[in-house]
N, C-alpha and C positions, 0 to 999 in steps of 0.2 A: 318455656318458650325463649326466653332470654342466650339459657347456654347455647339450643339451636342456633340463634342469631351471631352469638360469639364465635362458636364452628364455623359458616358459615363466613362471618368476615376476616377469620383470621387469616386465611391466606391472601387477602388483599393485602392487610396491614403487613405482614412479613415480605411482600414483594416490592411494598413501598419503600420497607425500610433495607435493603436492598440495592433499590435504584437509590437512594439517595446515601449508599456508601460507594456509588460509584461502578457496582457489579451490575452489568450488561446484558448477562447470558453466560451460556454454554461455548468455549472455543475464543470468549473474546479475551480480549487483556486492556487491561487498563493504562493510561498514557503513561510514557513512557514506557511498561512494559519491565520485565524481570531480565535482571542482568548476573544473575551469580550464575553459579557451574552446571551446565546443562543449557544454558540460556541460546537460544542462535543467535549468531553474532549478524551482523550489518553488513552486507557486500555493498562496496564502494566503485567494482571497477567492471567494465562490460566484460573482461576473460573469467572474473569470480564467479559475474551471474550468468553466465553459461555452463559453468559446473557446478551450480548450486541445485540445490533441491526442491521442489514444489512450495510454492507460498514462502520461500525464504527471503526476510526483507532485505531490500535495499534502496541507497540513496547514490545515485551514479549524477556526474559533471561532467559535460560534451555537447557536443552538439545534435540537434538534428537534422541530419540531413535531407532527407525527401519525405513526400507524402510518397505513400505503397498504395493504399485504399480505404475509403469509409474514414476509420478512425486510426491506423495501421500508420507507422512511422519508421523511418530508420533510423538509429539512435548509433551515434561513434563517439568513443572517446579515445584515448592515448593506447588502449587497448586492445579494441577490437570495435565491431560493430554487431546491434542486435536489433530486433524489432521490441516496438514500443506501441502499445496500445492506449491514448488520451482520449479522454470522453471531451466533445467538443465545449462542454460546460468550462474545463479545467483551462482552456489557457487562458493567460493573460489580455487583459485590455490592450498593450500596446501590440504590433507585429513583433512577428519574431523572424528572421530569416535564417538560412543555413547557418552562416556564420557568426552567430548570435552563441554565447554560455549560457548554459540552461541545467536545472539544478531537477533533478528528475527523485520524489520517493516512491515508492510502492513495492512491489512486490513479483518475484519471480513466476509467471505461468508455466509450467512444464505438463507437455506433455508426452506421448511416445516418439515423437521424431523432434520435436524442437521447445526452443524456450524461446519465449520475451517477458516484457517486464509490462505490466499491468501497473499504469500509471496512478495514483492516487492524488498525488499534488505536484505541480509546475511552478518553479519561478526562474525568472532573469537572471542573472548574473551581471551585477553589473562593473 
């Protein structure tokens, strides 16, 4: 009866220990993330993350400039402009207006006709 019970709980204990080395899941990565050879690099500028590739991160500096819809943004920097997807959770306490520096991270949406960037985190710039 014993060994049943050890079968039994052992894949709880091994899922425990687990999460408490920091492993997530399936497809996630751990902060920071893997930087040697093979690794995606970080697009920085709104002409990169229009040629990038699905879910490839990035952190873009510019502005926004209009609401589009819903949650829908137009995002410009020194380099072009693109749309920007923020969950209304995600901004900041104080306003932010067009011409306001805004520090955009997350991650590329592509799909068959267009990309934007699916926002993750927002800050000010100040």
């Amino acid at each position: 009866m014993k060994r049943f019970a050890l079968v039994l709980l052992a894949p709880l204990f091994s899922t425990a220990a687990l999460a408490a080395n920091g492993y997530s899941g399936p497809g996630t990565q751990a902060a920071g993330g893997y930087t040697g050879p093979g690794a995606q690099a970080t697009i920085t500028t709104v002409a990169e993350a229009l040629k990038a590739g699905d879910d490839t991160p990035v952190v873009l500096q510019g502005q926004i400039t209009k609401r589009l819809h819903d949650e829908m943004y137009e995002f410009k920097d020194a380099t072009g402009t693109i749309e920007v997807e923020i969950d209304d959770e995600l901004w900041p306490a104080q306003a932010v207006s067009e011409t306001a520096t805004v520090k955009l991270s997350g991650e590329v949406d592509r799909d068959l006709t267009s990309r934007e960037i699916d926002v993750e985190y927002l800050e000010v710039v100040k």
